[in-house]
C-alpha positions in Angstrom: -25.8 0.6 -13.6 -23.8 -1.0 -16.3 -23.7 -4.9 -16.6 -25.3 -4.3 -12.8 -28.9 -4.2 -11.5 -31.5 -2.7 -13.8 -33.0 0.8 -13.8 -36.3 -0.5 -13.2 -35.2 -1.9 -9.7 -32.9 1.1 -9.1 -35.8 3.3 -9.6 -38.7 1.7 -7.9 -39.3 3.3 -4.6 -41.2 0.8 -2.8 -38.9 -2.2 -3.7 -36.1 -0.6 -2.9 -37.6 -0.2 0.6 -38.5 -3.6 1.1 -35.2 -4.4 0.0 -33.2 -2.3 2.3 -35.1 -4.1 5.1 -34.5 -7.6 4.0 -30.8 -6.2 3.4 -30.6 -5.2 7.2 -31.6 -8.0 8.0 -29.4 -10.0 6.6 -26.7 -8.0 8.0 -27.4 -8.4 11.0 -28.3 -11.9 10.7 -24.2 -12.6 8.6 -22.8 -10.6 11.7 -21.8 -7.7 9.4 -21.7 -5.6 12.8 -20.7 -2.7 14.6 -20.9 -1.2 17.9 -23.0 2.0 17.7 -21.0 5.0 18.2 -23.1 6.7 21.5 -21.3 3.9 23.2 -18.5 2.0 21.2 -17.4 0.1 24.8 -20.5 -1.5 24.7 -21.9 -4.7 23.3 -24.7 -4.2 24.6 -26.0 -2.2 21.6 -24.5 -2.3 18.2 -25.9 -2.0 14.4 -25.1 -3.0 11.6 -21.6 -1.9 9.6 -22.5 0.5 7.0 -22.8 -1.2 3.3 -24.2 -1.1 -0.2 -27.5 -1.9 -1.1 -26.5 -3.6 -4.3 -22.7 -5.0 -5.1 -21.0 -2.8 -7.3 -19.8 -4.2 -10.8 -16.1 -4.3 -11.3 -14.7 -5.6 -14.1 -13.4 -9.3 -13.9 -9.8 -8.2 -15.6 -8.6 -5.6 -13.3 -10.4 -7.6 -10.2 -8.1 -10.7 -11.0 -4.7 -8.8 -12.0 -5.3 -7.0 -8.1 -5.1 -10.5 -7.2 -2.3 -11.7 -9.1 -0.3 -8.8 -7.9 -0.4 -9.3 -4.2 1.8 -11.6 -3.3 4.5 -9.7 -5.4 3.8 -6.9 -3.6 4.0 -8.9 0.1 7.9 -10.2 -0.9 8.5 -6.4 -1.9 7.6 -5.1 1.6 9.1 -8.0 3.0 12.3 -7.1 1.1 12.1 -3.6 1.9 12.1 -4.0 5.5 15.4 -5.9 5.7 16.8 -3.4 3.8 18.0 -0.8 6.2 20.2 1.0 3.9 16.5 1.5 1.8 14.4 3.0 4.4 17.3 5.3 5.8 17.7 6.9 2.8 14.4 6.6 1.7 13.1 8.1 4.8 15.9 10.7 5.8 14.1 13.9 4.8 10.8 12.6 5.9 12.2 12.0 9.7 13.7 15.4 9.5 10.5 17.3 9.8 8.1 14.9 10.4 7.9 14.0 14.5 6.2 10.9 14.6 7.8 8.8 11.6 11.3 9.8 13.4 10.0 8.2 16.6 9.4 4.8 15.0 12.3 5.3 12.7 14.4 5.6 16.3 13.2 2.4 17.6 14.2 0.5 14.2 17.5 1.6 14.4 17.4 0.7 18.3 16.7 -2.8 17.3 18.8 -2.9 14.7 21.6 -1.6 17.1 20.7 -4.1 19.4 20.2 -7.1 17.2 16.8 -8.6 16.6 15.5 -10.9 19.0 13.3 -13.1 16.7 13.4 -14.4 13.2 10.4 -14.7 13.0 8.3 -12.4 10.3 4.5 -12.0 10.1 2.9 -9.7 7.1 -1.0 -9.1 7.1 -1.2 -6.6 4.3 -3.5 -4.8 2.3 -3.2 -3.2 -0.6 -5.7 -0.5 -1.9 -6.5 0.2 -5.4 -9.3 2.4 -7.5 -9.9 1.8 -11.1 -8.9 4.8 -13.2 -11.4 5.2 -16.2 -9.6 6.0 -19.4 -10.7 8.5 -22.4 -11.7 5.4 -24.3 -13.9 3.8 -21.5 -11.5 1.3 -20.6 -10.8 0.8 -16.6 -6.8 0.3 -15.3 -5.9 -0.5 -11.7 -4.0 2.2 -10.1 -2.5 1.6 -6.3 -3.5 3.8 -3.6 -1.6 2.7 -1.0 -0.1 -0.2 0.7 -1.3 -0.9 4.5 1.4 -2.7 6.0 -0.2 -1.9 9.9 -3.8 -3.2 11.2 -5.5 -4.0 7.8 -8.6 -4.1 8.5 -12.2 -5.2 7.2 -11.0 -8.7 7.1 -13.1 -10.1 9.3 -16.7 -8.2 8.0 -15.7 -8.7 4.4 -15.8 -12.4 4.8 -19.8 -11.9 6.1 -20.6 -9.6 2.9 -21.1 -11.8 0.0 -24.5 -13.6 1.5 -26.0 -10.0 2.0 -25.2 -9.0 -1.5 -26.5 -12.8 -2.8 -29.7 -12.7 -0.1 -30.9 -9.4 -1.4 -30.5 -10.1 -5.3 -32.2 -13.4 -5.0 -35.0 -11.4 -3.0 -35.3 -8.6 -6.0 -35.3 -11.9 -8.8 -31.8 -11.2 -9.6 -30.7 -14.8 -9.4 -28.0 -14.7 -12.3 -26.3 -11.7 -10.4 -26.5 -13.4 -7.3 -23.7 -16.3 -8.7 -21.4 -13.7 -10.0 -20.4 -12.7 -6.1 -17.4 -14.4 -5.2 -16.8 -16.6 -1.8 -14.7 -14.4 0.1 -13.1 -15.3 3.4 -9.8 -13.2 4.2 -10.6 -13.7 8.3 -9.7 -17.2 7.9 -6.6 -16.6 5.7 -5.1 -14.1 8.3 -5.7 -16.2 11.0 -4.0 -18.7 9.1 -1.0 -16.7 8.6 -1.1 -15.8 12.2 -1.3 -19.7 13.0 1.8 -20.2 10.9 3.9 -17.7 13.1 2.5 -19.0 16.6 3.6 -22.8 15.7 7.1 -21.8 14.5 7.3 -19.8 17.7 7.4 -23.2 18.8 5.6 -22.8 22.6 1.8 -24.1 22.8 1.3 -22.3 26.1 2.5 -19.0 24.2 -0.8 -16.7 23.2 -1.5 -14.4 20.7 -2.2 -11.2 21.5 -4.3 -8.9 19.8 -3.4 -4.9 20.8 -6.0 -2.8 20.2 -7.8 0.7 21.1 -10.0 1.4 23.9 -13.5 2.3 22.5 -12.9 0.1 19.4 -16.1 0.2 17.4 -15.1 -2.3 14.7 -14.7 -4.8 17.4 -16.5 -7.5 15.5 -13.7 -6.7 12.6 -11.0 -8.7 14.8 -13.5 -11.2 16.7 -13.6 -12.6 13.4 -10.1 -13.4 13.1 -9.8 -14.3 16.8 -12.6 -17.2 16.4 -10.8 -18.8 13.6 -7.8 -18.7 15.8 -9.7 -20.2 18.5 -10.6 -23.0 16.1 -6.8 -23.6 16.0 -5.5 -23.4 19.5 -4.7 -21.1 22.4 -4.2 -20.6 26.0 -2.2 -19.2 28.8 -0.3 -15.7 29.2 3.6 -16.4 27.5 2.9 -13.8 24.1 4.2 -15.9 20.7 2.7 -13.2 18.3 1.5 -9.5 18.8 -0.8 -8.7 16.3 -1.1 -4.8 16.3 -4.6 -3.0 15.6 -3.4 -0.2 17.3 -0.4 2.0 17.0 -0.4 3.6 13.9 -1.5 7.4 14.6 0.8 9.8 16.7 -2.3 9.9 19.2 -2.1 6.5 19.9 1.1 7.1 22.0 0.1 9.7 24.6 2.9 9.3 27.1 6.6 8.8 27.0 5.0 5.1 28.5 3.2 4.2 25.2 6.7 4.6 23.3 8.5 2.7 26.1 6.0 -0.2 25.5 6.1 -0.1 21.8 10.3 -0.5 22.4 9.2 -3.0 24.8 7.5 -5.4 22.2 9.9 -4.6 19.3 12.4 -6.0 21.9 10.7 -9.1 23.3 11.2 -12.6 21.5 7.1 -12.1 20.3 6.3 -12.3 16.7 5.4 -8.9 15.6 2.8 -8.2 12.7 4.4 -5.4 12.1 7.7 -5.6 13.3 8.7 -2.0 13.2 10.4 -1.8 9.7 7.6 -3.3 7.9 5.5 -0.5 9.6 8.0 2.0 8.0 8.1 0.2 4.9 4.3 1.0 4.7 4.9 4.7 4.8 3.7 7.3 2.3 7.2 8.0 1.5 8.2 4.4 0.6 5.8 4.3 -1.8 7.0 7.2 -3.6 10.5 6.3 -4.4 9.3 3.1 -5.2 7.4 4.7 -8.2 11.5 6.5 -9.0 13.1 4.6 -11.9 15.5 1.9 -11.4 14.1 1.0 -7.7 11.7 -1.9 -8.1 14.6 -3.4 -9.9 16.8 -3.1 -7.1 14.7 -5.7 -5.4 13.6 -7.8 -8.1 17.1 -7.9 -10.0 16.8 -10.0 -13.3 12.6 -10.3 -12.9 11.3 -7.8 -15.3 7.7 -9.5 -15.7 7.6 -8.7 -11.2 8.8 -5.4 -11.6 6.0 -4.6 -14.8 3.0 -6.2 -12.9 4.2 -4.4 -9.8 4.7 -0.9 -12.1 1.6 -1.2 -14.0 -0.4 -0.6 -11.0 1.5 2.3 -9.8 -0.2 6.0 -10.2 2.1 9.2 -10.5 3.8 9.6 -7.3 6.1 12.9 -6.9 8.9 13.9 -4.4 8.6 17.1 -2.1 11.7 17.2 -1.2 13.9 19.9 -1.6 16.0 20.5 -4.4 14.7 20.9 -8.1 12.3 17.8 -8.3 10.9 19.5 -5.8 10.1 22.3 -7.2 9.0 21.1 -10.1 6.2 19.3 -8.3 5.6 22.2 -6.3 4.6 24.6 -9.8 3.1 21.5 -11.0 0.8 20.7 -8.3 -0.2 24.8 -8.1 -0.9 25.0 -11.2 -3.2 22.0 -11.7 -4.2 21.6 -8.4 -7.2 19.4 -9.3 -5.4 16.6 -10.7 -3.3 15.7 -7.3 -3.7 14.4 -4.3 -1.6 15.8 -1.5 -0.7 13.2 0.9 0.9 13.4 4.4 2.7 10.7 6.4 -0.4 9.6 8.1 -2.7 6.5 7.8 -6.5 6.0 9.2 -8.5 7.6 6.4 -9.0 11.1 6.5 -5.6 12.9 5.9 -5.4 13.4 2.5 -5.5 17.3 0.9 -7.6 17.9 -2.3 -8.0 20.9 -5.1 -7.9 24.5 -3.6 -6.8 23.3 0.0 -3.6 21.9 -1.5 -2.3 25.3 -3.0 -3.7 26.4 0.4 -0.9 24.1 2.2 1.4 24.3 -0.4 1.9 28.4 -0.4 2.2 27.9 3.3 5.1 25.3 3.1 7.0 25.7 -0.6 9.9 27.3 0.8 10.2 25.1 3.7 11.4 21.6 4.7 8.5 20.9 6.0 6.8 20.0 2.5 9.1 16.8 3.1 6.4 15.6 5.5 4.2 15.2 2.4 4.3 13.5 -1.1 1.9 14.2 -4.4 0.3 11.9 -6.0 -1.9 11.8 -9.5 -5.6 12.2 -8.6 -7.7 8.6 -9.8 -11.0 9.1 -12.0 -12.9 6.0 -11.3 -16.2 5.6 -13.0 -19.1 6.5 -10.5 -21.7 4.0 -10.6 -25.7 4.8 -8.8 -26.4 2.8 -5.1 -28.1 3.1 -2.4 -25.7 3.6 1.0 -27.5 2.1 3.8 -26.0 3.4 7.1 -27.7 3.6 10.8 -30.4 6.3 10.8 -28.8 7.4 7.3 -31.8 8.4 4.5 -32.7 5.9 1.9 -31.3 7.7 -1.3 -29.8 7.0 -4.8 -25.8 8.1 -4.1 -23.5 8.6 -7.1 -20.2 6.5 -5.6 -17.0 5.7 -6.3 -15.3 2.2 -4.7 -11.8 1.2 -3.5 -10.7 -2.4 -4.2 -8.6 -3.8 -1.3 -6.3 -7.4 -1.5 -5.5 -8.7 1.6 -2.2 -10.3 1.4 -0.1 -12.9 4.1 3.4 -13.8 4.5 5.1 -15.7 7.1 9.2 -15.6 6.8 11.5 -17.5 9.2 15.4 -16.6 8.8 16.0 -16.2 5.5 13.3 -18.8 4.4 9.5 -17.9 3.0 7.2 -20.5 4.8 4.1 -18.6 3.5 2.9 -16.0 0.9 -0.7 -16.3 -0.1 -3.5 -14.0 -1.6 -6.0 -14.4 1.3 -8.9 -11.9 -0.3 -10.6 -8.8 -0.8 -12.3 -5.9 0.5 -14.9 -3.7 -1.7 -15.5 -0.2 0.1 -17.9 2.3 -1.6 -18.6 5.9 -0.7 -20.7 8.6 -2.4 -18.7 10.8 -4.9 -19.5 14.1 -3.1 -16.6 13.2 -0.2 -13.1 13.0 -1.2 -11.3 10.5 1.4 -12.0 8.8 4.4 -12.8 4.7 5.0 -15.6 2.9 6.8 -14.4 3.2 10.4 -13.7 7.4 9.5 -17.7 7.0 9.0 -17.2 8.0 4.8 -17.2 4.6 3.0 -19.3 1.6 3.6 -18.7 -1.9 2.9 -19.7 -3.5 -0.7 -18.8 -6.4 -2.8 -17.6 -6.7 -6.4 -20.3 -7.8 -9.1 -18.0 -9.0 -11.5 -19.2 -8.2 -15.5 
């Protein structure tokens, strides 16, 4: 492991033992928890979160220009989603065939229609990055996606760096163990969060959290709840909604569940995400963001914004038809390994990879309904040897791959920015032999960055 821990500890079988044990442990003992999946209503029985054995070095250059980023990216999605002339024409063939973005897209123009009924604006992004390793060695930070919509991992990440430190002290590796950065994004959230209850101005108004029955990563948003707690609370009046919930077509199963979500957009509640800052989260966004000319239509006469924000954009295609279209249609056949297919969907999980995208892509090439999907350049990060300790999971040596998250928090009143912080990050690590999914999709587990 390069500039990481040594092959002799790597290797040794017994230590490593003993060190997943005292690694448990330690979870357990941060509150790095779970509930266990038999019964995920429970709290009578839960486990640990999956994680790392051993952080995973990243190096300190792209780790700090992730950071630098973020809060350009939070005043571009908070730009984006007052832009309704943007996301109508950035989303009009993507609501033609695709059911469930032309839902929400409905209730934004419902509320635009109507008038909205608070000025208030709460962001809790996070946005996803892997490091693409270059023919010369060298490691540049590419954007996977932008999670506008229940960012989660906030909460656990901030219990992760004392596991990491506790079991590299325990294995001698003290000088390691001061290169893993504090890390508390659950208190910057809840900060955020904070900042959007006072200006709602009522200290009998709650906040309320929405989230899914049989929620596993419970602990996840406990987190963020106690820090509010610290703050203030009580009563039933509802100053924020603060949605964990609601972003997958089966999470509304009845005509009822879109009725409520109209409901909430309505009511005079803080919404984090109000329902064009879910949109401007989608797949599709991102795309035409990566089109020439477009970052500069929101950061007019700021070229050093729009090259920080560009640098960390990866190939991103249209599917729409006409003759881009086509050309990334022969493109993506032809080289199908290089590409990610991606459809409008978020959750971990969706994404099509190497012979199953000509699969789709035969199926679809001379229909609209390739609109519902947008290409992307496949990342090469640099897999690095750990150990993935997981609930009755073996004890082996994994080749892995990681995904660098930044959690980002805005708070915007009328035209005016009260708030716009970098609040943290997330490390998530999963072995190199599955192609997508995140921690709660059961793929990746948790991890920290060993900077080097």
């Amino acid at each position: 492991m390069a500039q990481g821990i040594p092959d002799k500890i790597m290797s040794n079988t017994t230590l490593i033992k003993d060190l997943a044990d005292v690694a448990k442990d330690a979870a357990l003992l941060q509150g790095v928890l779970m509930r266990i999946h038999e019964t995920p209503n429970s709290s009578e029985l839960v486990t640990y979160a999956p994680f790392t054995l051993f952080p995973t070095p990243v190096p300190k250059a792209v780790f700090f220009q992730a950071l630098a980023v973020q809060t350009h990216y939070n005043t571009l999605v908070d730009k984006i989603s007052q832009d309704p002339d943007f996301l109508e024409e950035a989303l009009a063939s993507t609501i033609a065939v695709d059911d469930f973005t032309a839902r929400l897209f409905r209730i934004h123009q419902q509320i635009l229609k109507e008038g909205r009924s608070q000025s208030i604006v709460l962001g809790l992004n996070r946005s996803d990055y892997m490091l693409d390793q270059g023919d010369d060695g060298s490691s540049s930070l590419k954007q996977i996606e932008i999670n506008t919509f229940a960012a989660s991992f906030g909460g656990l990440s901030s219990r992760t760096p004392d596991v990491h430190r506790h079991v590299l002290k325990v294995a001698g590796q003290l000088e390691e163990s001061r290169r893993i950065l504090d890390n508390n994004p659950a208190a910057g959230l809840a900060k955020a969060v904070a900042k959007a209850w006072e200006l709602y101005g009522s200290e009998r108004a709650v906040v309320m959290f929405l989230v899914e029955e049989g929620q596993r990563n419970i602990f996840d948003q406990r987190y963020i709840e106690n820090e509010l707690w610290k703050r203030y609370a009580d009563d039933q009046e509802v100053a924020v909604v603060y949605f964990r919930n609601g972003y997958m077509p089966e999470n509304y199963i009845s005509e009822k569940t879109w009725d409520a979500r109209l409901l909430m957009e309505r009511s005079l509640a803080v919404k984090c995400p109000d329902i064009s800052t879910h949109l401007a989260g989608t797949k599709k966004v991102q795309q035409v963001l990566a089109s020439p000319g477009v970052l500069e239509k929101f950061f007019p006469d700021q070229p050093q914004i729009v090259e920080q924000i560009r640098a960390t954009f990866a190939g991103l295609y249209t599917l729409d038809m006409g003759p881009e279209g086509e050309k990334t249609v022969a493109m993506a056949l032809a080289a199908p390994d290089r590409f990610v297919l991606k459809p409008q969907r978020e959750g971990g999980g969706n994404n099509i990879y190497g012979s199953e995208i000509c699969q789709v892509l035969q199926g679809v090439k001379e229909s609209t309904e390739r609109m519902a999907y947008i290409l992307m350049d496949k990342i090469h990060p640099n897999p690095v040897q750990n150990y993935l300790l997981r609930r009755d999971g073996p004890l082996k040596i994994s080749n892995c791959l990681s995904e660098l998250g930044v959690f980002g928090t805005y708070v915007r009143q009328g035209k005016d920015m009260v708030m716009n912080e970098c609040v943290g990050h997330l490390l998530r690590t999963k072995s190199s032999e599955h192609s997508d999914g995140g921690v709660a999709a059961g793929v990746a587990v948790l991890d920290n960055p060993l900077l080097v």
